[in-house]
C-alpha positions, 0 to 999 in steps of 0.5 A: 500500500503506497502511503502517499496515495489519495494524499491530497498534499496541496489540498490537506496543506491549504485547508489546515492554513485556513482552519488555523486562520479561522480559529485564530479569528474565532478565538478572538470575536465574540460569538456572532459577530463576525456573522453580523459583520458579514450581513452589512454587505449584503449586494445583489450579486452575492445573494444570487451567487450565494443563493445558488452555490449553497445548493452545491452542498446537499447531500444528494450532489454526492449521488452523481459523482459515486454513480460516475466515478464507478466509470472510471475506477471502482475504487475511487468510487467506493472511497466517495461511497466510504467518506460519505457514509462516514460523515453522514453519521457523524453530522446526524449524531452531533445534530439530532443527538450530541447538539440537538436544539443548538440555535442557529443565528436566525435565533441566537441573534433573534432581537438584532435585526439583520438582513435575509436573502430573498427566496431563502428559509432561514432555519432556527435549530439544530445549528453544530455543525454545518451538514452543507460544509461538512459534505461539501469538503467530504466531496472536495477532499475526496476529488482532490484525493483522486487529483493529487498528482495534480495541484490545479484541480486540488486548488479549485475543489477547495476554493469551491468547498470554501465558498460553500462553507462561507455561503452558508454564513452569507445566508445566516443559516450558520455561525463560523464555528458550524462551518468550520465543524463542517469542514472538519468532519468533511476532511477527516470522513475523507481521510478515514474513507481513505484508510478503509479504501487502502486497506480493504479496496486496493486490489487489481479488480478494484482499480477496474471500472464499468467501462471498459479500457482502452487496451483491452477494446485494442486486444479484443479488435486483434483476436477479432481480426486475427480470428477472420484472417484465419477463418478466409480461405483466400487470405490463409492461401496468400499466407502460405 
């Protein structure tokens, strides 16, 4: 097993830049603030970007990519199936369980006003930790996993995970610390998802796929050819 496998380098190293810088900032503002902050520049672009792109981190965006991966390796598909299971369990435990009842700002900060999207639902409950974030970066990771000889592709997937994360701040459906919980349960499901696969699901039939290869299509063409040219009396003459 190739220790350096599905690692993500440029991925895992940004991401940790920006936890710590996050933390850093969360340590030092009082709860809410920043949230607050954030909504007094509100403009019609950013709330239909925002609107939009939050959509990107339900849980059902991770059926296409599972279904499409199984096309390209077997094993990269299950790693996705692995980290999503992983970190569906962790946020519907923290959710209905360890934190239920937490309140999201809409109530936290119910006698400040401020401002809402259009066309938005804001929700009150059950606020730690962002199940959106968590499946956005779960998803990114996992992709940056299968890219990391690549550094653009690592660096694209996380700006996207984060600007999922911070729409959810936009749209005061989220304090930072849900987000960032968010984020943390996505990489490490990733992660763990990544141990299982290794571990379990790294043999040859697993880095096979629904579609067949290219070199196997090229030999079963020859054996093809191979089998007329046999089979033709005029050709097998010329041969002789």
């Amino acid at each position: 097993m190739k220790k350096k496998k599905y690692s993500a380098p440029v991925f895992a190293f940004l991401y940790f830049q920006i936890l710590i810088i996050l933390l850093v900032l969360l340590l030092r503002a009082e709860k809410g603030s920043l949230e607050l902050w954030i909504n007094n520049y509100h403009t019609t672009p950013f709330d239909f970007f925002f609107k939009n792109i939050t959509y990107l981190g339900d849980g059902i965006i991770v059926l296409a990519p599972t279904v499409i991966l199984l096309f390209v390796r077997y094993s990269y598909s299950i790693l996705l199936a692995w980290a999503t299971l992983i970190h569906m369990v962790i946020v519907v435990l923290c959710k209905r369980i360890l934190f239920s009842g937490m309140p999201r700002p809409a109530e936290y900060l119910a006698d400040i006003p401020f401002y809402t999207v259009p066309g938005v639902s804001v929700h009150h409950w059950n606020s730690f930790p962002s199940g959106h974030t968590a499946s956005a970066f779960m998803l990114a990771c996992v992709l940056a996993m299968i890219f990391s000889k690549k550094i653009w592709p690592q660096i694209i997937l996380l700006l996207i995970a984060v600007l999922i994360g911070f729409s959810r701040v936009y749209l005061m459906q989220h304090f930072f610390m849900d987000v960032l919980a968010g984020s943390l349960v996505g990489v490490w499901s990733a992660f763990a998802a990544r141990v299982i696969t290794l571990s379990f699901f790294s043999s040859k039939k697993y880095k096979r796929s629904l579609y067949p290869k290219r070199k196997v299509i090229l030999q079963d063409l020859g054996q093809t050819r191979a089998s007329e040219y046999n089979s033709d009396p005029a050709l097998s003459a010329v041969k002789r």
